[in-house]
Structures are given as structure tokens and as C-alpha cells.
PLY file of the C-alpha trace (Angstrom):
ply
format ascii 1.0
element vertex 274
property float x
property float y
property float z
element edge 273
property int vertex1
property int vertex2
end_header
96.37 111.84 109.12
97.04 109.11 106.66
97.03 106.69 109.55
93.58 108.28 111.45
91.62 109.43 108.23
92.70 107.49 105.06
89.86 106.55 102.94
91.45 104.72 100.61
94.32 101.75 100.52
96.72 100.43 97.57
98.72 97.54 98.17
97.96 97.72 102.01
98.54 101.41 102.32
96.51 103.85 103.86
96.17 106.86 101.08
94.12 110.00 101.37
91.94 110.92 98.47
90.56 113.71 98.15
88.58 114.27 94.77
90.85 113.85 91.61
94.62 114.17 94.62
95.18 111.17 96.30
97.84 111.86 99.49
100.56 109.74 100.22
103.21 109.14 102.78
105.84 109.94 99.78
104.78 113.74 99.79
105.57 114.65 103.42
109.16 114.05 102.28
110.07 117.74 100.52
108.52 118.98 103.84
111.22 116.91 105.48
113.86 117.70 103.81
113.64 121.62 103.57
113.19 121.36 107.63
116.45 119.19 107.90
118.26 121.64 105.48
117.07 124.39 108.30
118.18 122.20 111.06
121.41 121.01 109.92
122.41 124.90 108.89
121.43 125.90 112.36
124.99 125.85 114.83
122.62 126.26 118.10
121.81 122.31 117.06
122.45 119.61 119.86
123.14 115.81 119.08
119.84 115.41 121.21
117.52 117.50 119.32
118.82 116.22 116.33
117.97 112.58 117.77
114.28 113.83 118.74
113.63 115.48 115.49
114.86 112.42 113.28
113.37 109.51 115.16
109.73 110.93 115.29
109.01 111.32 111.96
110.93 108.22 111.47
108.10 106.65 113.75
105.54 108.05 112.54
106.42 106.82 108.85
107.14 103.10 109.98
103.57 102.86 111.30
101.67 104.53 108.42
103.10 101.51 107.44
105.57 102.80 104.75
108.86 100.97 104.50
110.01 102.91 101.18
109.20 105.84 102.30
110.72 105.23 106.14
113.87 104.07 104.06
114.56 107.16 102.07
113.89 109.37 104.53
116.59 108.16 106.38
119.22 107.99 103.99
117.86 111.36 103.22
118.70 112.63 106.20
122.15 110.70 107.15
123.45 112.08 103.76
122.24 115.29 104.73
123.89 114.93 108.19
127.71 114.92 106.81
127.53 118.73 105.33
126.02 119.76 108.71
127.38 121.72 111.52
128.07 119.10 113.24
131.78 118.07 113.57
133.15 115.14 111.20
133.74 113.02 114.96
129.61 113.42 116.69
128.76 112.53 112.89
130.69 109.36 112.85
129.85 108.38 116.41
125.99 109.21 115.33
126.13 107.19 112.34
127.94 104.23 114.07
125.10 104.67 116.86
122.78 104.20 114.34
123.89 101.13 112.52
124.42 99.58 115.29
120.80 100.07 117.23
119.52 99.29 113.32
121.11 95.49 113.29
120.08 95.58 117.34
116.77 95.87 116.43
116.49 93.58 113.69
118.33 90.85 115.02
115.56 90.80 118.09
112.74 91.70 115.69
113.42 88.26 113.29
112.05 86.69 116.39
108.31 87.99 116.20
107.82 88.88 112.50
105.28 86.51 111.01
105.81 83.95 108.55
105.05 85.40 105.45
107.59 88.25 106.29
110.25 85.79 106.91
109.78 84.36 103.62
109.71 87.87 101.64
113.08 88.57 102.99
114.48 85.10 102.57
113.13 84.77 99.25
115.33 87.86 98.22
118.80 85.31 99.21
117.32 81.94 97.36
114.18 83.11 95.28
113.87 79.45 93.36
112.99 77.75 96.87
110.41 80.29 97.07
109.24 80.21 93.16
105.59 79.36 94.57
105.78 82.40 96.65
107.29 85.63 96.95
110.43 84.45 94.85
108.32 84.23 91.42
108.58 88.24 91.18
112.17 87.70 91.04
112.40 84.89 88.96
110.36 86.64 86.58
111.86 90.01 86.06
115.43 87.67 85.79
113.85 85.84 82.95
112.24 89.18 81.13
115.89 90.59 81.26
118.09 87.43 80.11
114.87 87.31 77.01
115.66 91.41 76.47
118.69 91.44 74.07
120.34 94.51 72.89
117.37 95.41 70.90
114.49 94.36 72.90
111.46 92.33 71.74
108.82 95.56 70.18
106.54 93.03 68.82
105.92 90.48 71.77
103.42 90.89 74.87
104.51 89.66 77.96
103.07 89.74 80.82
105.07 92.39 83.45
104.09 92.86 86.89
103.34 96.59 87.54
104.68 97.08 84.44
103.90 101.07 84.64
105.35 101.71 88.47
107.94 100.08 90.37
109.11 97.51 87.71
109.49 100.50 84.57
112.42 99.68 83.96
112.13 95.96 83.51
109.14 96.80 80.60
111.22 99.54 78.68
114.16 97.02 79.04
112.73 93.94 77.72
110.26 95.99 74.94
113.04 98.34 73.52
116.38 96.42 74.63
119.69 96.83 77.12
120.99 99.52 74.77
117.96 101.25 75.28
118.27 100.98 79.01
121.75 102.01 79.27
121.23 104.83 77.62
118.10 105.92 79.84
120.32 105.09 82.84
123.21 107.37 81.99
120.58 110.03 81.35
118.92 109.90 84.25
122.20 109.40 86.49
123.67 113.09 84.90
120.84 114.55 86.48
122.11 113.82 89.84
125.85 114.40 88.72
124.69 117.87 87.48
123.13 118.28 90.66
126.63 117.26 92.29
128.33 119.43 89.99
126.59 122.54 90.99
126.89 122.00 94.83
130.32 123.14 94.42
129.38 126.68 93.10
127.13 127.18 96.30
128.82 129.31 98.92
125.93 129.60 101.14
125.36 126.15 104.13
121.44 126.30 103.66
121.93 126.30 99.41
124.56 123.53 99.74
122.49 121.55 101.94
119.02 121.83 99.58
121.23 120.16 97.06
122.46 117.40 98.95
119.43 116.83 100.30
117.93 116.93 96.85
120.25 114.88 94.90
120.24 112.07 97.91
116.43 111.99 97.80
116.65 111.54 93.71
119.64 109.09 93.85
117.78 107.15 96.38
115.04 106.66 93.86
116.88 105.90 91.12
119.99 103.54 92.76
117.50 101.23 94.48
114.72 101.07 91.48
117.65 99.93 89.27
119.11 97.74 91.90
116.17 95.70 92.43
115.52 95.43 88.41
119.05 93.72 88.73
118.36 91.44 92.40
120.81 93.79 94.42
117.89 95.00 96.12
115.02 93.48 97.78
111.46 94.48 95.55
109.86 97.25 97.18
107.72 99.79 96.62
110.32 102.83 95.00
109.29 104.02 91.09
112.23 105.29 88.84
112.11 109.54 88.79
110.61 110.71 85.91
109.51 107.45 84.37
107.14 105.57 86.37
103.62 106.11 86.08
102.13 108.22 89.31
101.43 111.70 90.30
102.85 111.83 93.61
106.44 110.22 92.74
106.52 112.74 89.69
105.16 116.12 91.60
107.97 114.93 94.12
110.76 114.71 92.14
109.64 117.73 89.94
109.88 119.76 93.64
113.26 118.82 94.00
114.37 119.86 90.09
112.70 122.88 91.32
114.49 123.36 94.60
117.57 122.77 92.67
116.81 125.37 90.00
116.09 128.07 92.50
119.21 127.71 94.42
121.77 127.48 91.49
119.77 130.65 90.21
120.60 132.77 93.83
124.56 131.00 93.27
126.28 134.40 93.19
123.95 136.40 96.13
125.82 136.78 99.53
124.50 137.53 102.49
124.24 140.74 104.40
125.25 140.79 107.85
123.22 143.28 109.74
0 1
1 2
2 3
3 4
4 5
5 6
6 7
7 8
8 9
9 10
10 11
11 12
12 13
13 14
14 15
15 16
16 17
17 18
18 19
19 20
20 21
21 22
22 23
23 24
24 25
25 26
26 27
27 28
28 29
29 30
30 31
31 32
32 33
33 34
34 35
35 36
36 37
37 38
38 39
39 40
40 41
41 42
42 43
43 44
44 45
45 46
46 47
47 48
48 49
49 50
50 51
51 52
52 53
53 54
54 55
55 56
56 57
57 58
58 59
59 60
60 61
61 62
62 63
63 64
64 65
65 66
66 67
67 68
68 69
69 70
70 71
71 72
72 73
73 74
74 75
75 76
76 77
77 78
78 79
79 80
80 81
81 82
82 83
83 84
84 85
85 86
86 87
87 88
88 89
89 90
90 91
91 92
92 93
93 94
94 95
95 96
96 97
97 98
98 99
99 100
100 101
101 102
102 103
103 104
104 105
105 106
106 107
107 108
108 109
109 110
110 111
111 112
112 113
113 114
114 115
115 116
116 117
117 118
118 119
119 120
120 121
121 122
122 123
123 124
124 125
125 126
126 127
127 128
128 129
129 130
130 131
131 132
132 133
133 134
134 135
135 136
136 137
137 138
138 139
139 140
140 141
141 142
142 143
143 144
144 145
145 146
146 147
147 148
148 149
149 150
150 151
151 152
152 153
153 154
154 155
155 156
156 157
157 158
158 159
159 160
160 161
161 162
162 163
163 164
164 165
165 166
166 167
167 168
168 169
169 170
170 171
171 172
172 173
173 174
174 175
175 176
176 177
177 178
178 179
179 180
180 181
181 182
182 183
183 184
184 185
185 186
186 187
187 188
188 189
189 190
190 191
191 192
192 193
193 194
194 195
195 196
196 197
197 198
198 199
199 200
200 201
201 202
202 203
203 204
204 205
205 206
206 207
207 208
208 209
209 210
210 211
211 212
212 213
213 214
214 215
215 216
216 217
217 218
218 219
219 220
220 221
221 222
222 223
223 224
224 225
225 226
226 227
227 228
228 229
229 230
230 231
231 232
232 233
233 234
234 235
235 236
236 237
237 238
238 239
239 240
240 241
241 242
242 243
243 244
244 245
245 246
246 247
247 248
248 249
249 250
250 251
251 252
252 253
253 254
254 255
255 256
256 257
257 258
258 259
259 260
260 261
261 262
262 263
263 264
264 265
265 266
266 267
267 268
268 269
269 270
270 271
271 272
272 273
């Protein structure tokens, strides 16, 4: 739909807007990952269905186009796939299957990307030969950091690229300081360990693997938005749960705290076998 009928674009993406909502390719994902949760706690699964089912959506979200959104859905669902029924051997073999047709594919496909792509990916290894180009958003949020200081820098204005989304964390940092930032970090990382933490009170495979998928899809989020503040990830499009400014990445992660909530409540139900 967002690919046939958007009526709207941000930053080169098709969106759907629909009076005040505006639809993205970020909110098929809790559709996603309750389905895989069914899937992977089915034992009538086959290593071919399982193929079928991943690699169409996976399609479908690479043309929207969506790269963030392509990218956490499949680390979703690989982290998903190791508390399947699958045994610890077909999961190996499919994730080895995987990487491999992944660096395949990308070693043929440096051939016909254009230039400008070439540059955004090479600009992520040596971003000062590229400070006229797609390296100055690096460069930048490295010089906002080294200029943050313990305690920040309250009373200057700086100009911060998306300041509000994706790059949150680099405006809180350099405004309030790295203690400041630390702190938010280890606040928002005991979410996900409390997530972890509670996985191991859940007897049933269908609760355990809402959690997993749950905590993968808000670790995803919050690894890579850091990561990229710091230059161990390329900039792209992922906004830091909880903080960055957005419906859609909000109502998204507030499903999975919800998800979460529900299971842990049902902990001590068993099922009835009929």
C-alpha cells in the first residue's frame, strides 16, 4: 500500500497520511513479529516455509524503499529464530546460509549502485575525504560530542541536524552533558535487561518468544541509534525508544512494553491439554 497509494514522502519515503495518522513502513513490524512468534512456536514448521515467509516481507520492505526498517526486521526475526522449534544445527546452517547469500549479494551489487551510494557508504570508513559530502554529518556530530563535556553546554545554540529524531541523543548529549547521557543510557538499556530478566519466568514457547521478539526489536533501536551517535554505525534512519520525537516510533515501542506487560502478567497460567 505504502508503495501503490502513498500520498505523502519524508526523506524519500513513501508515507500514508491519512488525516492527523501518517502510516509508515515501521508499523507493519508488531504485525511481524506476533506472526513470527506464531510461526516459530508452531513444530509442523519446515526450513522452506520458514524461507518463504521471511524473504517476502523482507522484499516487500526493501522496495518500499526502507533500509531501517528491512534491517530490523531481520535481526528481529534471526534473534527470534534461536528460541524456535527448530533444532540448534538447521538454525546454524540457516543463519550461515544467510550471511553468506547477504555478502553474495553485496559483493555483486557494489557493481551497479550509483555514485552517490558508493560515497554514503565509503564516507562512513574515511568521512574527512568526504567532508563536502555525506561525511560532514559525521564530522559534525564528532565535533558536538568532543565540545559536550561532562556537563554539557545549557546556554549555547548549535546547530544539530534532526536534532529531535534520529540524532536525540547527540542534542541531549551536547546540551545537558556525557553524565547526562550515561545515565539515560543505563536507563534505557534496564528496560531491555528487565525484559531479559523476565523471559526466564515464562514457561510457555509462544510467551518466551513475544519477549525475545520484543526485547530484540527494542535493543535494535536503541544499540544502533547509540552506535551511530558514536561512528560504529553507519547514519540511518533508526530514532532512540522513548526519546525521539515521532508518533509511529513511540506507538511502536509502547506496543511492545505492552506485549511485554501482558505476558509477564499470564507468567503463572498453564495450559490445558484437552
Amino acid at each position: 500500500m505504502l508503495r501503490l497509494f502513498s500520498n505523502t514522502t519524508i526523506n524519500g519515503l513513501p508515507l500514508l497520511k491519512i488525516g492527523p495518522l501518517t502510516i509508515e513502513s515501521i508499523m507493519s513490524l508488531p504485525f511481524f513479529f506476533m506472526a513470527w512468534a506464531t510461526f516459530f512456536s508452531n513444530e509442523r514448521l519446515k526450513v522452506g516455509q520458514f524461507i518463504l515467509l521471511f524473504f517476502l516481507p523482507f522484499l516487500l520492505l526493501f522496495t518500499v524503499p526502507s533500509i531501517s526498517t528491512t534491517y530490523i526486521y531481520t535481526i528481529m526475526v534471526f534473534s527470534m529464530l534461536w528460541w524456535s522449534k527448530f533444532s540448534r544445527k538447521i538454525v546454524l546452517l540457516i543463519w550461515g546460509g544467510f550471511v553468506s547469500c547477504f555478502l553474495f549479494v553485496s559483493f555483486i551489487s557494489w557493481k551497479f549502485l550509483n555514485y552517490y551510494q558508493k560515497d554514503r557508504l565509503l564516507a562512513y570508513l574515511n568521512p574527512e575525504k568526504y567532508s563536502d559530502g555525506p561525511g560532514f554529518m559525521i564530522l559534525r556530530v564528532k565535533e558536538l560530542l568532543l565540545k559536550a563535556g561532562w556537563f554539557g553546554n545549557a546556554m549555547n545554540k548549535e546547530f544539530i541536524p534532526e536534532a529531535h529524531t534520529n540524532l536525540v541523543f547527540v542534542s541531549l548529549t551536547y546540551y545537558y552533558g556525557w553524565l547526562f547521557a550515561i545515565m539515560l543510557v543505563l536507563i534505557l538499556f534496564l528496560f531491555g535487561v528487565r525484559i531479559i530478566v523476565i523471559t526466564s519466568r515464562i514457561k510457555d514457547s509462544y510467551g518466551i518468544l513475544l519477549l525475545i521478539g520484543a526485547v530484540a526489536l527494542y535493543t535494535i533501536q536503541l544499540a544502533n541509534n547509540i552506535g551511530m551517535t558514536l561512528g560504529l554505525f553507519p547514519l540511518i534512519s533508526i530514532s532512540l525508544p522513548f526519546i525521539s520525537y515521532g508518533l509511529m516510533p513511540t506507538l511502536l515501542n509502547a506496543i511492545l512494553i505492552g506485549i511485554v506487560l501482558s505476558v509477564y502478567r499470564r507468567k503463572d497460567l498453564t495450559r490445558i491439554q484437552i
